[in-house]
N, CA, C and O atoms as a GROMACS GRO file, in nm:
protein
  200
    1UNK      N    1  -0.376   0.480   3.892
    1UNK     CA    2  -0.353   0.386   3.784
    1UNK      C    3  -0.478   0.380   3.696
    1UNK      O    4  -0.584   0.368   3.757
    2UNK      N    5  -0.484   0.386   3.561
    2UNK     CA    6  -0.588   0.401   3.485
    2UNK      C    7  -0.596   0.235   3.459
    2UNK      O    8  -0.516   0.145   3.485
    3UNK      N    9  -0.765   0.236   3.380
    3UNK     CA   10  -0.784   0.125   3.374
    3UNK      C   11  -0.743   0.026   3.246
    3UNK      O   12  -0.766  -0.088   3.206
    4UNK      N   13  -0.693   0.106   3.222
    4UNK     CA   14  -0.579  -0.012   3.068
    4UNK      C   15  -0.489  -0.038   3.122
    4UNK      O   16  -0.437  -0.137   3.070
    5UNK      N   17  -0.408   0.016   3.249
    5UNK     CA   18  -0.299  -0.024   3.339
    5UNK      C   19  -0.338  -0.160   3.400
    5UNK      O   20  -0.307  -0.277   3.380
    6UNK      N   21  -0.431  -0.083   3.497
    6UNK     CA   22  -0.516  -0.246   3.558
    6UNK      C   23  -0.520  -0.379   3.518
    6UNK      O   24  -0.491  -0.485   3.574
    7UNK      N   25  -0.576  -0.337   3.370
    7UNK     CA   26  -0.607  -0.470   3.262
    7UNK      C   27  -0.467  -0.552   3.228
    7UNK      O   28  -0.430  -0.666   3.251
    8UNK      N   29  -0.409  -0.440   3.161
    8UNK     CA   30  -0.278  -0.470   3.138
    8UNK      C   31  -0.201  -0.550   3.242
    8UNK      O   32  -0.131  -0.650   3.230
    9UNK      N   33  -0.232  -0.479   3.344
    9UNK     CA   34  -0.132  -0.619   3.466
    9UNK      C   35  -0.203  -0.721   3.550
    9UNK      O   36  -0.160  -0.790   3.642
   10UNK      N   37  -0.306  -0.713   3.502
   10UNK     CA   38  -0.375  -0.838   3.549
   10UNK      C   39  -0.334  -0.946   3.470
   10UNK      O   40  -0.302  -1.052   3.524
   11UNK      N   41  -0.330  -0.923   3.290
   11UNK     CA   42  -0.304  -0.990   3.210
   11UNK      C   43  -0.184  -1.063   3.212
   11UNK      O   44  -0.170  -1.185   3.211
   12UNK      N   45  -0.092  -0.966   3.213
   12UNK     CA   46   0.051  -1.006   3.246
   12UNK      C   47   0.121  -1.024   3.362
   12UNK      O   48   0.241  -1.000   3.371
   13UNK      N   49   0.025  -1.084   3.489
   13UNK     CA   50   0.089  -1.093   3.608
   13UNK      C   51   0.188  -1.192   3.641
   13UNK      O   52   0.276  -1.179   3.727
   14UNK      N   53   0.166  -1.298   3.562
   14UNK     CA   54   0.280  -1.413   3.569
   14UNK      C   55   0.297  -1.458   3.445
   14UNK      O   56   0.386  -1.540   3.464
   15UNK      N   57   0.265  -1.462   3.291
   15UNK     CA   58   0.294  -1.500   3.235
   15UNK      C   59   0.397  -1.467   3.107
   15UNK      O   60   0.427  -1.543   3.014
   16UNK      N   61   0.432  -1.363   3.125
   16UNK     CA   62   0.556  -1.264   3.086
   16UNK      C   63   0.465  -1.173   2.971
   16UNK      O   64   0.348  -1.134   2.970
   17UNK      N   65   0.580  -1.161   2.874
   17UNK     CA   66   0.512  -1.023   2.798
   17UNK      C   67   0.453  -1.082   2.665
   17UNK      O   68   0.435  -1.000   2.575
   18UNK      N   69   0.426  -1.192   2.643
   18UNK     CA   70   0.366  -1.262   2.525
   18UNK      C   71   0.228  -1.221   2.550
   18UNK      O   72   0.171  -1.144   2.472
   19UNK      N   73   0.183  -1.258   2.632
   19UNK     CA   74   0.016  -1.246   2.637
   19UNK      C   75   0.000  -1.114   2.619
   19UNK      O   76  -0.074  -1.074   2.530
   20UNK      N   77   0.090  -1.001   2.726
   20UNK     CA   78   0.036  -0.890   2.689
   20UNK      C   79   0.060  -0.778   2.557
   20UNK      O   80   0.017  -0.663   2.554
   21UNK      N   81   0.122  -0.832   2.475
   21UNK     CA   82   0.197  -0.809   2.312
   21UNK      C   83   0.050  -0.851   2.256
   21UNK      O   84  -0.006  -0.765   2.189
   22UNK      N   85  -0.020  -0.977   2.278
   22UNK     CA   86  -0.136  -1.044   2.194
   22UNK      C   87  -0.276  -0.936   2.270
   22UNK      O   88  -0.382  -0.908   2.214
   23UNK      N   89  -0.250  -0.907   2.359
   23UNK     CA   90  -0.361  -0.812   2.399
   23UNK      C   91  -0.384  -0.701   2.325
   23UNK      O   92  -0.496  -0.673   2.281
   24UNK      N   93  -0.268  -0.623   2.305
   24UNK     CA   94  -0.241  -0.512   2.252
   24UNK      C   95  -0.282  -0.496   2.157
   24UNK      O   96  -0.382  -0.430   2.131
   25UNK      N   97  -0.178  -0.585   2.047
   25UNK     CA   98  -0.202  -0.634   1.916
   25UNK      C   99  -0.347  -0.610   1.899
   25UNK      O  100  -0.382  -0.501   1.854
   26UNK      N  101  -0.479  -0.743   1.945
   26UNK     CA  102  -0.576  -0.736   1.929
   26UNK      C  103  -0.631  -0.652   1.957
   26UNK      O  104  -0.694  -0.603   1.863
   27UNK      N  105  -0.643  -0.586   2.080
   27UNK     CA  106  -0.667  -0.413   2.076
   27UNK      C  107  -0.690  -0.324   1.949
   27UNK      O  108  -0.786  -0.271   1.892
   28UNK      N  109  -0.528  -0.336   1.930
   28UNK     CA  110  -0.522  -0.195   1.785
   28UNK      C  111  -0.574  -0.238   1.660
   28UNK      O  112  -0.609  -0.153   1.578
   29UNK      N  113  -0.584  -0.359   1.634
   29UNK     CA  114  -0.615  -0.448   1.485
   29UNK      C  115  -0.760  -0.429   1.495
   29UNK      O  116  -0.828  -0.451   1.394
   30UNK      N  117  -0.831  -0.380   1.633
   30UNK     CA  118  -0.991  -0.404   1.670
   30UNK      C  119  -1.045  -0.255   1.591
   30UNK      O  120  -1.131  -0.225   1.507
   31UNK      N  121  -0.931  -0.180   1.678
   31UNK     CA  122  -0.886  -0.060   1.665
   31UNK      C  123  -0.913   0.061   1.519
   31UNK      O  124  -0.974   0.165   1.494
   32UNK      N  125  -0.810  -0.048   1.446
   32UNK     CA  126  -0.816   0.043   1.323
   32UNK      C  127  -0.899  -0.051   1.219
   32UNK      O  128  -0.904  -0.002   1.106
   33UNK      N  129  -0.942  -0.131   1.228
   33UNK     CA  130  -1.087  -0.148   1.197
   33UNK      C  131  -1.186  -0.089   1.220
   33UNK      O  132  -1.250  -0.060   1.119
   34UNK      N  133  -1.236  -0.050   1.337
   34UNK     CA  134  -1.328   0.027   1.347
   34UNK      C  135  -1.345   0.185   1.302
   34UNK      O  136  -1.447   0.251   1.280
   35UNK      N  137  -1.178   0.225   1.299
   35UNK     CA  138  -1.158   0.344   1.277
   35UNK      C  139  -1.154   0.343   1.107
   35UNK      O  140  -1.160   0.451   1.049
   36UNK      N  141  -1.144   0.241   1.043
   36UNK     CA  142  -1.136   0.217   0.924
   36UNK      C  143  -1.290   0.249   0.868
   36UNK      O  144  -1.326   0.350   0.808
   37UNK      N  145  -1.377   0.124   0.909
   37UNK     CA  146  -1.497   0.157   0.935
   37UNK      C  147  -1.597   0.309   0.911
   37UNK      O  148  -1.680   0.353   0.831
   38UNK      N  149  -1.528   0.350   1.033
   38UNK     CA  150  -1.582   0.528   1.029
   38UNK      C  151  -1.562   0.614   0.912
   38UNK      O  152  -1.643   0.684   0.851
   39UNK      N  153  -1.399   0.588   0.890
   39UNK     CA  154  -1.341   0.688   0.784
   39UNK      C  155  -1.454   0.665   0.642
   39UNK      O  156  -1.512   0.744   0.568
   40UNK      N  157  -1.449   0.544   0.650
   40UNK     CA  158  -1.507   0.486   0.495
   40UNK      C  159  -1.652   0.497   0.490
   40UNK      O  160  -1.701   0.499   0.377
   41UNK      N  161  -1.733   0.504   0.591
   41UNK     CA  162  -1.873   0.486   0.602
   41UNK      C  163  -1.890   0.605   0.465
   41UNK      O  164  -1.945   0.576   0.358
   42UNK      N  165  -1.839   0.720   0.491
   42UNK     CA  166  -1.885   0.865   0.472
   42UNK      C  167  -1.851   0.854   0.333
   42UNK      O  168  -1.889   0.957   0.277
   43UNK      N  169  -1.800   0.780   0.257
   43UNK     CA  170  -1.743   0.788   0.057
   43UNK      C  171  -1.890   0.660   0.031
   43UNK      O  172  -1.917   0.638  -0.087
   44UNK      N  173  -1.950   0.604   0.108
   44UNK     CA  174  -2.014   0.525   0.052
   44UNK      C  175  -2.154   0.594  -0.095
   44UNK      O  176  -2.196   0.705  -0.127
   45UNK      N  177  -2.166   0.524  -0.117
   45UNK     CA  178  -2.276   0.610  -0.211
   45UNK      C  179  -2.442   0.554  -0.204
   45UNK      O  180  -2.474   0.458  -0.274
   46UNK      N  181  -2.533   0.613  -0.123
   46UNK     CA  182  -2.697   0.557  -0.166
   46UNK      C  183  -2.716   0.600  -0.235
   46UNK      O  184  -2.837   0.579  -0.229
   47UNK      N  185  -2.702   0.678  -0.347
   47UNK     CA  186  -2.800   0.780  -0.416
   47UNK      C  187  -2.892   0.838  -0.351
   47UNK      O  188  -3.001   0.859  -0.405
   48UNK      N  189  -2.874   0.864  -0.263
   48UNK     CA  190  -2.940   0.998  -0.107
   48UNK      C  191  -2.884   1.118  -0.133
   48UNK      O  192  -2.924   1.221  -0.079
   49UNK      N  193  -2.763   1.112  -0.237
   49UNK     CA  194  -2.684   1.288  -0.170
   49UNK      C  195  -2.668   1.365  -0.301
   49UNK      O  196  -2.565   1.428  -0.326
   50UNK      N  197  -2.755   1.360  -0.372
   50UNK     CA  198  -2.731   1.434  -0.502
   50UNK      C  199  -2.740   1.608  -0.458
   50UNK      O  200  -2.724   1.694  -0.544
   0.00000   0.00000   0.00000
């Protein structure tokens, strides 16, 4: 069992699938922010790259 499994059912051991929908959720929203982040760093402009 990998460890997002683990997490995952620890989270949701008794409280049905709400909590673990809000886990997720926050996960990927963390997610493609950061990946947002990355993509965009690289169009920024210092005037370093002439």
């Amino acid at each position: 069992m990998s460890h997002t499994a683990v997490l995952l059912a620890a989270v949701s051991e008794d409280q049905g699938p709400g909590n673990t929908l809000r886990v997720v959720l926050l996960v990927s929203l963390l997610g493609a922010a950061l990946l947002a982040w990355f993509l965009l760093r690289g169009y920024r402009n210092d005037d370093n790259n002439d």
